[in-house]
C-alpha positions, 0 to 999 in steps of 0.5 A: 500500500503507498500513497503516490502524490500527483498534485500538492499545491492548491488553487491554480497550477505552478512551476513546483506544484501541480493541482491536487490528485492522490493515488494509493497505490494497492497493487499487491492488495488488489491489483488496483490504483485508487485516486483521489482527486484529479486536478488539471493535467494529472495525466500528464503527471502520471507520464512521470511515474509507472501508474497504469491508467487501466489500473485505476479501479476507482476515483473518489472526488472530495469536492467540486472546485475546479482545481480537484476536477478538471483534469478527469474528462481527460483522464477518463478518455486517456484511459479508454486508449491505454487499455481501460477496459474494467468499470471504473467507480466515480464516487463524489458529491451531488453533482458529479455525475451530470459534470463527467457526463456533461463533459464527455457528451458535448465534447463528444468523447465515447468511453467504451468502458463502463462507469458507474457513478456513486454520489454520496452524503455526510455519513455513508459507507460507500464501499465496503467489500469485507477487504476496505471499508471507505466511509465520508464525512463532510467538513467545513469549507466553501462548498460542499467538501468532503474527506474520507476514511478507508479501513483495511480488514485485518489480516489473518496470521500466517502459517509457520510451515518451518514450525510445522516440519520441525514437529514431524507433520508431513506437508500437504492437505493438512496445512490448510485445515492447520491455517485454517485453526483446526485440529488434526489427527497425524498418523502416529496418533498425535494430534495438532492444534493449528492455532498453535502454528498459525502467527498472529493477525495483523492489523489492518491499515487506516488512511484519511484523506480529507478535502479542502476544509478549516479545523473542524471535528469531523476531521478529528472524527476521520483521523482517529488513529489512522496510520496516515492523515492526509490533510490541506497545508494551504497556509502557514500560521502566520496567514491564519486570517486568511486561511479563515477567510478562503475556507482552509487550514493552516499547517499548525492547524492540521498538526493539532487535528493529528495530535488529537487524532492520534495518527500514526504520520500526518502528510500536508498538501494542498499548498499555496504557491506562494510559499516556495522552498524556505518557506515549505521548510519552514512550513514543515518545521513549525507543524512539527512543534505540534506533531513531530510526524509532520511531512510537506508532500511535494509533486510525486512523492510516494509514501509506503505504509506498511503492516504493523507487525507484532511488537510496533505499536510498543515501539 
């Protein structure tokens, strides 16, 4: 699982930041590529990585400001000519679909893939497979915006073969019952426990990605102990009267919704174009008085986020 970063700056394109688009990356997961958000020239952005266009399963759309949409009309019609050919879900609030089918219709673009669409309100599961569970809520910003919580289920131990061939038990259809927590009967009579042989479960990961917004609850409600906070950086502390006044968050404030929310990591996005590198440092230096696990994203970044194993949350 890695959060691969497209666009991290906000409003208009610059030299050193694209508009906003995520992709988490699930490829051993499910073979697939999630985004979020798709901001104008994304899939120019993504000619710089090794991101498949015919891998994106889903893209999930926090709100309907231009700097987080316009670049799916070419995206959608891009995909088509590099062998997309699987549904692709669009989730999204009101309005998304009449935006997408609008653009495709009167610039007469033809997917021949299919699409389904998903528009979703404060509150809803939108999918849930028994794998990941996306939930959204809505923040505060000056339109309808939204973030999300994607939960991975947990993964089951894994079987401790070596284990099994040191205690004289003969590879082959038994290991699946033992895998499976049974209890067996070998030829010499003993009988094996397979919780005995089987490791412990693994944690399943918590990813928030939020949307354009101001400090608000709700962010705190999506984040609570999440492994990874994705959450907007437009403005440094200092111009925190400004960021009030266009609906959006300082980098201090965002640091205090990891703080309380018990993250793991936060990473800050969404950054204006007026802070250039100094200030990015800086920006990133004054957060982490808050919460040490801050990082500023910049265009292209990729994040793993790893499993868990026995022992970390101790660390």
């Amino acid at each position: 699982m890695d959060l691969l970063f497209l666009g991290t700056g906000s409003g208009v394109p610059a030299k050193h930041r694209n508009v906003s688009s995520i992709a988490l990356k699930l490829l051993e997961e499910r073979n697939s590529v999630w985004m979020f958000d798709c901001g104008e020239a994304t899939q120019h952005q993504i000619l710089h990585t090794t991101l498949k266009p015919r891998k994106i399963e889903k893209i999930f759309i926090t709100h309907m400001h231009g700097d987080h949409i316009f670049g799916l009309p070419g995206l959608l019609s891009s995909r088509a000519f590099q062998g997309g050919d699987t549904l692709l879900t669009i989730y999204g609030p009101v309005g998304i679909k009449q935006y997408v089918l609008s653009c495709l219709r009167y610039s007469g673009t033809h997917i021949k893939y299919p699409i389904k669409f998903v528009e979703f309100n404060d509150g809803d599961t939108i999918f849930d497979d028994n794998q990941f569970k996306v939930t959204v809520r809505k923040l505060k910003h000056g339109m309808p915006s939204f973030g999300f919580r994607i939960e991975e289920a947990d993964h089951e131990g894994t079987l401790q073969a070596e284990k099994l061939k040191a205690a004289g038990v003969p590879f082959g259809p038994l290991f699946g019952k033992l895998k499976n927590g049974e209890t067996v009967t070998l030829e010499d009579g003993r009988e094996v426990d397979g919780r005995d042989f089987v490791g412990p479960t693994q944690k399943g990961r918590t990813i928030a990605i939020l949307g354009d917004t101001v400090k608000t609850d709700a962010s705190k409600e999506l984040a609570l102990n999440a492994d990874v906070l994705v959450h907007e950086s437009t403005f440094n502390h200092a111009d925190v009267k400004l960021a009030s006044s266009y609906n959006h968050s300082t980098n201090v404030q965002a640091a205090e919704i990891a703080r309380d929310a018990r993250v793991k990591k936060l990473l800050l996005t969404h950054i204006s174009a007026r802070y250039l590198s100094n200030d990015v440092y800086e920006l990133q230096k004054e957060a982490q008085c808050i919460f040490t696990e801050t990082y500023v994203m910049h265009d292209l970044k990729e994040i793993s986020i790893p499993l868990e194993k026995e022992g970390d949350e101790h660390k």
